[in-house]
C-alpha positions in Angstrom: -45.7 13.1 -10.5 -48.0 13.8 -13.5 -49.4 11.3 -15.9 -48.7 12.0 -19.6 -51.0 11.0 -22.5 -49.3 9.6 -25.6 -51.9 11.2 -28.2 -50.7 9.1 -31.3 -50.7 6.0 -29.1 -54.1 7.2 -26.9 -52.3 5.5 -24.0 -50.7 7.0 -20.7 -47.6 6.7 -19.8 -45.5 7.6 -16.5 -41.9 9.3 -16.4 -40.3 8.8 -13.2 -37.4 10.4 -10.8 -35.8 8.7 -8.2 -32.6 8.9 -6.1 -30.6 5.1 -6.4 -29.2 3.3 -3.0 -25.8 4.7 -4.0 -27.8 8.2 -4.0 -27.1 9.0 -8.0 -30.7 10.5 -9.7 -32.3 7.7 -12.0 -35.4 7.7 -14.3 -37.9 5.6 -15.3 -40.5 5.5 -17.9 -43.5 3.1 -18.4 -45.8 3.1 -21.4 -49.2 1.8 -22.2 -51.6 2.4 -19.9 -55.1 2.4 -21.3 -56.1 4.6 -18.0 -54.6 7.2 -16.5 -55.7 5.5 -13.0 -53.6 2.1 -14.0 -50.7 4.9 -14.4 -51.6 6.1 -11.3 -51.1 2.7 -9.5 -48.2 1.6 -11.5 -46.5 4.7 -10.1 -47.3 4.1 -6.5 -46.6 0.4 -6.5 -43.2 1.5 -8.1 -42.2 4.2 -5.1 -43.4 1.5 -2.5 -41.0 -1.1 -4.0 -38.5 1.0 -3.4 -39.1 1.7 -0.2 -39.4 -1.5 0.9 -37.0 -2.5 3.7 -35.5 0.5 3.7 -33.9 1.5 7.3 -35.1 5.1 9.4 -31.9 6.2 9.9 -29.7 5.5 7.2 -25.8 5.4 7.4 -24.3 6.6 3.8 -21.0 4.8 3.4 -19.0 8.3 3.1 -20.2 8.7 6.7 -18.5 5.6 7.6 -15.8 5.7 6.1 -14.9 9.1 7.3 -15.7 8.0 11.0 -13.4 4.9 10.5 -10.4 7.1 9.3 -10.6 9.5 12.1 -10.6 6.0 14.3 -8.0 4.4 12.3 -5.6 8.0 12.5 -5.1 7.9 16.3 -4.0 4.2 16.3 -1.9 3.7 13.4 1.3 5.7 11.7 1.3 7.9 9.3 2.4 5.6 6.2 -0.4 3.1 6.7 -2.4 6.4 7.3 -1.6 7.9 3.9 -1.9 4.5 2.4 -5.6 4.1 3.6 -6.7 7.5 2.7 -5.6 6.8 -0.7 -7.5 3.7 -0.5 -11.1 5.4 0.7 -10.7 8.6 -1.5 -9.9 7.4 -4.8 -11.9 4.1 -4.7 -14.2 3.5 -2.2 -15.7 6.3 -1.5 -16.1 7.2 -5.3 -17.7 4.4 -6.1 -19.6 3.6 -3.2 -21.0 7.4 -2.3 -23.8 7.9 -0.6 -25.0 3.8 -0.1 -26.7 2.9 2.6 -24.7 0.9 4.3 -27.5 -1.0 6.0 -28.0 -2.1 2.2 -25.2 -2.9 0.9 -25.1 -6.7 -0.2 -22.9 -9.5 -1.5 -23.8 -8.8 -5.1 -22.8 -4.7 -4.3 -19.2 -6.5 -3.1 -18.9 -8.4 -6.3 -19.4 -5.6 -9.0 -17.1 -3.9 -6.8 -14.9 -6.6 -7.7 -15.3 -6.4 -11.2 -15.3 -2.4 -11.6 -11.6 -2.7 -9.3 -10.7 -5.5 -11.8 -11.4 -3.6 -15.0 -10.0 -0.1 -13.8 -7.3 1.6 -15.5 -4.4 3.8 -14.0 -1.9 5.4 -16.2 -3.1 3.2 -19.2 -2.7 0.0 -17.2 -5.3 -2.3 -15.1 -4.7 -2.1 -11.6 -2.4 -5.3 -9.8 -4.8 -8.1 -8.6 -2.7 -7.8 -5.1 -3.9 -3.9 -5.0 -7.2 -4.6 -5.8 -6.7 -7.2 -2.5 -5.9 -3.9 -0.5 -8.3 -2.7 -1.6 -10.6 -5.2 -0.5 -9.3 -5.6 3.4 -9.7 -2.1 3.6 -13.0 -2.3 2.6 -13.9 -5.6 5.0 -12.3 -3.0 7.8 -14.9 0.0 6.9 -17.5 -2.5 7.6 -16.4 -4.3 10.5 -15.9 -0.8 12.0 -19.9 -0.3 11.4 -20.7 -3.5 13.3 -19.4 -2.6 15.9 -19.9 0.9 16.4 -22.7 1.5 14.3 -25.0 -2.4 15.0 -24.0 -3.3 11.6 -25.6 -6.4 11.4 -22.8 -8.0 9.0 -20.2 -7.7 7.1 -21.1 -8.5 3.0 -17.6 -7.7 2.7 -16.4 -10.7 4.5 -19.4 -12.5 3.4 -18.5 -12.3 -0.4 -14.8 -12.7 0.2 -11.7 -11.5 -1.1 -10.8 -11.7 -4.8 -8.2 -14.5 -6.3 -4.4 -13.2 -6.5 -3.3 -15.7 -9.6 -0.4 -12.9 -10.4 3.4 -13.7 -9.9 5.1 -11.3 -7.1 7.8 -9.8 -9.6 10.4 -7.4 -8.7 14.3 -5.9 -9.9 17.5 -6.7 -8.2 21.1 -5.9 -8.8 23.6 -8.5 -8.3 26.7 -7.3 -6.5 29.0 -6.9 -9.8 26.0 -4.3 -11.1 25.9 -2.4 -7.9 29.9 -2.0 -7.5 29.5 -0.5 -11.4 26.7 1.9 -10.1 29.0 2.8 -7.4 32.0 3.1 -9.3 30.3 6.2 -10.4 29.4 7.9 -7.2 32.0 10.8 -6.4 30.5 12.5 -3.4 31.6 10.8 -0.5 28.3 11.1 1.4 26.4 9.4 -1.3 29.6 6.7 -1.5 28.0 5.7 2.4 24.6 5.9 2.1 24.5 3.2 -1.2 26.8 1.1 -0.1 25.1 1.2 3.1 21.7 0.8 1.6 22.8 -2.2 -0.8 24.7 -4.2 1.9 22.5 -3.9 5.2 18.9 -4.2 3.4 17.5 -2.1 5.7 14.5 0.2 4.7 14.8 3.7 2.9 13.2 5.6 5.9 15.2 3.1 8.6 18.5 4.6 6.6 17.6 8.1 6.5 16.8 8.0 10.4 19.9 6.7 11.4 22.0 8.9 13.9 25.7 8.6 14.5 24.8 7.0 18.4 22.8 4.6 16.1 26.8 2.9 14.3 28.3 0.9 16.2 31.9 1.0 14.4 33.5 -1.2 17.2 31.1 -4.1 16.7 30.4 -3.5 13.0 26.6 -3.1 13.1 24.0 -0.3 13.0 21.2 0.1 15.6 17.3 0.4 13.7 14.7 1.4 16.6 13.2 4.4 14.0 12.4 4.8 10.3 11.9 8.4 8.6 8.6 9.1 6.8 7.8 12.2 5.4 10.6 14.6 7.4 9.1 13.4 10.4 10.8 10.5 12.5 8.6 7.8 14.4 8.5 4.3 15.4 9.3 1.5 13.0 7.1 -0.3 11.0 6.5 -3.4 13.3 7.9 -4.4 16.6 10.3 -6.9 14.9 11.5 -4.2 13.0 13.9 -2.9 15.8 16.9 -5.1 14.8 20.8 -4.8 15.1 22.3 -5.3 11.1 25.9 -6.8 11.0 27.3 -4.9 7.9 30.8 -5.8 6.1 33.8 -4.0 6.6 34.3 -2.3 3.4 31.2 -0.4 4.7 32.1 0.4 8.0 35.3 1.8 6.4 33.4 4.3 3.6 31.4 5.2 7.4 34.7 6.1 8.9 35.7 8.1 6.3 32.6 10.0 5.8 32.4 10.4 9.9 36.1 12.0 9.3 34.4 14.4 6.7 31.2 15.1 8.3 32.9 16.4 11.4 35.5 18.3 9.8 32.9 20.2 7.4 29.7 20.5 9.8 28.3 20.7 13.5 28.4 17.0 15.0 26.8 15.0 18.1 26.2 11.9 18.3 22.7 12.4 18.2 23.0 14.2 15.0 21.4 12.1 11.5 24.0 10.7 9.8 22.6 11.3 6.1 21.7 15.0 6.8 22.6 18.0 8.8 21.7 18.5 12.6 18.4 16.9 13.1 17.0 16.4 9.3 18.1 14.0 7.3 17.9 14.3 3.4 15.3 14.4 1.5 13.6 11.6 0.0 13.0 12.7 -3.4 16.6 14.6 -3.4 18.1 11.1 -2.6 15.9 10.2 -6.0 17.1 12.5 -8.0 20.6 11.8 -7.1 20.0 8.3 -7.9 18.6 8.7 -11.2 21.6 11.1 -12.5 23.7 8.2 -11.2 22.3 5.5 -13.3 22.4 7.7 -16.1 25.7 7.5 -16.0 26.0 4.0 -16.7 24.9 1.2 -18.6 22.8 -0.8 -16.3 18.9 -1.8 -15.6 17.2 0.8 -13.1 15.9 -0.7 -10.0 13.9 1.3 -7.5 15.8 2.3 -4.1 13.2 0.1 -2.2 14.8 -3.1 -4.6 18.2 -2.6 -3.1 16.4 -4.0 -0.2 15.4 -7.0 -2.4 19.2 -7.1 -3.9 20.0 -7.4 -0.5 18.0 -10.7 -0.1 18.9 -12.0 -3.2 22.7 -11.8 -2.5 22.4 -13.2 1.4 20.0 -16.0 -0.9 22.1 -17.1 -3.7 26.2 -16.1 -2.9 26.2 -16.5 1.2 23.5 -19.3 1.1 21.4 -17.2 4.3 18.6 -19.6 5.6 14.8 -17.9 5.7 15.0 -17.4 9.8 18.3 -15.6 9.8 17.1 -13.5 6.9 13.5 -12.6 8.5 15.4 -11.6 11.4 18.1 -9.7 9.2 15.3 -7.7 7.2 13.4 -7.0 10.3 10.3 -9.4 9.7 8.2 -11.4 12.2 8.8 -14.6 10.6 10.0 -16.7 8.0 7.0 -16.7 6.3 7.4 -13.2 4.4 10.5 -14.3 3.1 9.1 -17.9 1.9 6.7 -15.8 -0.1 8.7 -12.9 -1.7 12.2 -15.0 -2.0 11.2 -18.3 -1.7 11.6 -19.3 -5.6 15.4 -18.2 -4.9 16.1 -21.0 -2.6 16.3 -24.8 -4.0 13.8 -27.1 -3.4 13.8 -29.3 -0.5 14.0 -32.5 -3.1 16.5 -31.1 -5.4 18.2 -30.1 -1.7 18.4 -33.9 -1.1 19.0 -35.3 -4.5 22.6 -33.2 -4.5 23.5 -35.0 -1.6 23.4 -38.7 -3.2 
């Protein structure tokens, strides 16, 4: 690059353009040379510097991540799918760009902390238990490169994960709120699917991928081996996920009579979906917007449909007294320990437990 003269200062000085490790333009200026060889040298010393350890074949992170999401696509379904592109193309690769990943350090990891930390969405900071995700998904990116790519280590890992400090808070119903919200309700098929929803505690896509093979009205349960995402019907979230749910009978009667209607007033089989017509269920967001005009209608808190899931819990918790195993198994997870950490502050204390007993 040329060396400039600063005539009022009879000194040179050198004005510099560079591309950054993250591969965004930068400039730099250095004044008060009394030669224009010492500018000169400055300038070459300052290009060497930044050449310095620099890999042949560089690997930008965008490159990575890209490969890793074509890798993570064939193993993994389509919710965790979405979930991770949302994850890569609206913060990591953003941010991260065109890094060499060979590069990339601890310190890189930790201002990546504090940019997730001090991020805004909608006018609020982001959940410390998103940023997390965040994180993991990160630490996966990486560990993807080492062993595809002879990444020599993961600074994601290295640095580790940031501190969660942030209560797990959701919204529940008790069952006195939800018989007012269905009190409401004057369309039979909507009479089945809430009270079905609110009393099994089964997922939102497990519901709407039900089929009439899947009710079991002799034994009083329904059969989840398949959860609707998106329109499309696949496997269930986890493994522990296919379940049998024991439901009450006041449901499996409002399920007899809707049964009664649905065959009267549309084609049925038995391998029909029971929240729908032939082989597609409802839609999601129509089954939202029903929802909403319902609690409009009365005088109660709004909950999301996934929190009927957690009223669910709550009631098995605090009116039939479930233990953890019996609900893990109920809610389709792999152990107890899920439920320890999103319900546990709903079940007494071992001590207090004791103390009643004296």
């Amino acid at each position: 690059m040329p060396i400039y003269k600063d005539e009022s200062r009879k000194t040179y000085y050198v004005s510099l353009s560079y591309m950054d490790k993250f591969g965004e333009r930068r400039y730099h200026k250095k004044r008060g040379f009394r030669r224009r060889k010492d500018a000169r040298t400055y300038e070459d010393d300052f290009f060497i510097s930044l050449d310095e350890g620099a890999i042949k074949d560089a690997l930008p992170f965008t490159h990575l991540s890209n490969d890793y999401l074509e890798w993570y696509a064939d193993r993994r379904k389509p919710s965790s799918i979405k979930t991770m592109k949302n994850y890569i193309n609206n913060h990591l690769d953003p941010y991260f760009r065109n890094i060499d990943v060979y590069n990339m350090t601890t310190k890189d990891i930790l201002d990546f902390h504090k940019h997730m930390q001090e991020k805004e969405f909608r006018g609020k900071k982001l959940s410390k238990g998103y940023v997390q995700d965040i994180h993991t998904a990160l630490s996966s990116i990486l560990s993807h490169g080492m062993k595809f790519y002879d990444l020599k280590s993961n600074v994601a890992a290295l640095a580790g994960n940031i501190e969660n400090d942030e209560d797990y808070t959701w919204n529940y119903w008790t069952v006195a709120e939800f018989e007012h919200f269905y009190s409401v309700i004057e369309d039979l098929r909507y009479r089945a699917y809430f009270r079905l929803l609110y009393f099994s505690g089964v997922r939102h896509g497990e519901q709407r991928a039900l089929t009439w093979r899947d009710i079991n009205f002799q034994e009083g349960y329904i059969n989840i081996d398949k959860t609707n995402y998106n329109g499309q019907v696949h496997k269930p979230k986890t493994k522990t996920s296919k379940r049998k749910v024991y439901i009450p009978g006041h449901v499996i009667e409002v399920l007899q009579e809707y049964k009664a209607w649905y065959q009267e007033n549309q084609p049925y089989k038995e391998d029909y979906v029971v929240f729908g017509s032939f082989y597609q269920s409802i839609g999601e967001t129509t089954v939202g917007k029903k929802y909403d005009a319902l609690v409009k209608q009365t005088d109660i808190k709004r909950i999301k449909i996934h929190e009927f899931r957690h009223s669910h819990a709550s009631d098995c918790i605090n009116r039939l007294g479930m233990d953890r195993e019996t609900l893990a198994k109920r809610l389709g997870h792999a152990s107890s320990v899920t439920i320890e950490k999103v319900y546990g502050h709903l079940y007494p204390s071992t001590e207090k437990d004791a103390i009643s007993g004296l």
